[in-house]
C-alpha positions in Angstrom: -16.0 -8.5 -1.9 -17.5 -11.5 0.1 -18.1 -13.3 -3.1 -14.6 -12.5 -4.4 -13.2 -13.9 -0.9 -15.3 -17.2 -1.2 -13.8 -17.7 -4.6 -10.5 -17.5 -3.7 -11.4 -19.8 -0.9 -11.5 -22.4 -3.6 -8.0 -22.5 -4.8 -6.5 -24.0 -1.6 -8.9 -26.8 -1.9 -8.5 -27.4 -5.4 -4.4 -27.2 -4.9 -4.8 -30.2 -2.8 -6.7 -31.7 -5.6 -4.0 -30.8 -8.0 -1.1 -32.1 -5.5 -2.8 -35.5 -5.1 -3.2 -35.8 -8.6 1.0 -34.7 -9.4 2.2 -36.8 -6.5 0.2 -40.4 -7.2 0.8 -39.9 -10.7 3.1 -43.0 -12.1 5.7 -41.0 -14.0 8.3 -38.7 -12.2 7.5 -35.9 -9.9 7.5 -32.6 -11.4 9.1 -30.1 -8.6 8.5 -27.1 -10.3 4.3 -27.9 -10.7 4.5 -29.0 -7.2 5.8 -25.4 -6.2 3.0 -23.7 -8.5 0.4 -25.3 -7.2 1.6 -24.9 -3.2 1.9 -20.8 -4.1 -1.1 -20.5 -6.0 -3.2 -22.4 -2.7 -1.4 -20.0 -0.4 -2.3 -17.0 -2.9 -6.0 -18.2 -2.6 -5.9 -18.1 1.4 -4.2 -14.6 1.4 -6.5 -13.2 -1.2 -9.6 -15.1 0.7 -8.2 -13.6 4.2 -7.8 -9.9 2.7 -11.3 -9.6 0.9 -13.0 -11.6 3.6 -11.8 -8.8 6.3 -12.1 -6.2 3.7 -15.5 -7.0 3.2 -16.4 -7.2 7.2 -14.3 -4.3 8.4 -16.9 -2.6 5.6 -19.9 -3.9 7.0 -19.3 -3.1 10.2 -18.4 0.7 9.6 -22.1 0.4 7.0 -23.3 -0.7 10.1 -22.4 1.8 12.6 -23.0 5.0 10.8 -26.9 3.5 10.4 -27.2 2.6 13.9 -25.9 6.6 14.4 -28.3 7.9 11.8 -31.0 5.6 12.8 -30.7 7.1 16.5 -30.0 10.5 15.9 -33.0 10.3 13.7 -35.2 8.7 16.8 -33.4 11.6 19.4 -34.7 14.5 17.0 -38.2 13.0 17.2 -38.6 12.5 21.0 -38.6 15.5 22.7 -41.6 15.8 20.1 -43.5 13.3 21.5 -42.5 13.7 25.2 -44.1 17.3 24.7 -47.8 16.0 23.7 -48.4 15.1 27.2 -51.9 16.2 28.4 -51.9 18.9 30.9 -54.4 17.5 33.0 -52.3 14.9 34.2 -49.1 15.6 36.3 -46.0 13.4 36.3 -45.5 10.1 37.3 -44.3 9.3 40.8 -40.5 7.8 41.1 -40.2 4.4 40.8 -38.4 2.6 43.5 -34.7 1.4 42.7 -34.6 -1.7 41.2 -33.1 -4.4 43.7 -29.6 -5.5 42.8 -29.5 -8.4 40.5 -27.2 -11.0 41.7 -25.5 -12.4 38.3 -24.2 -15.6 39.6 -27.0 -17.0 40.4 -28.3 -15.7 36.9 -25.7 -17.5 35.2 -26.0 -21.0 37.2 -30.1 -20.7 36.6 -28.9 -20.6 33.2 -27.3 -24.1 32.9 -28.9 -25.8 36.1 -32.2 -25.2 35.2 -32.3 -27.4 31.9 -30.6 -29.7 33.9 -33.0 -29.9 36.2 -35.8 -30.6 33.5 -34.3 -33.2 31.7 
């Protein structure tokens, strides 16, 4: 569907190609070529715009139901391997809480510290 959609990108560009050629010709314009060529560019981007989004909207579903598998597959397997623990050794202590992360200072670091090294 992505190939189809790239395709059809095409005909837009080679309508302009086609205008230019119809309206710098020396002899009288035809209207009625003119008009072809404008519907069959706009055909092109519809037909590019429907198979391109076809094609994603696709991809993304593909996408989803793998990451679902994919994790359902790893949830049926860990309480497997949580169970293998060695009964000699107890559990772990708690960890302390994590101390709140202050984002806006994340986000200047971000841009001020490349400034700063440049």
């Amino acid at each position: 569907m992505q190939v189809i959609g790239a395709v059809a990108g095409l005909a837009p560009l080679l309508a302009v190609v086609e205008l230019g050629r119809s309206l710098l010709s020396s002899g009288p314009i035809d209207h009625g070529h003119v008009w072809s060529v404008v519907i069959a560019g706009a055909a092109g981007l519809l037909v590019r715009l429907l198979f391109t989004a076809a094609s994603s909207g696709i991809g993304h579903l593909l996408d989803g139901r793998v990451q679902l598998s994919f994790r359902r597959h790893l949830a049926a397997r860990l309480p497997h391997r949580l169970s293998r623990r060695r009964p000699d050794r107890g559990r772990r202590p708690p960890r302390r809480a994590a101390p709140p992360r202050r984002p806006l200072r994340r986000l200047l670091g971000c841009f001020l510290t490349p400034a700063a090294h440049d």
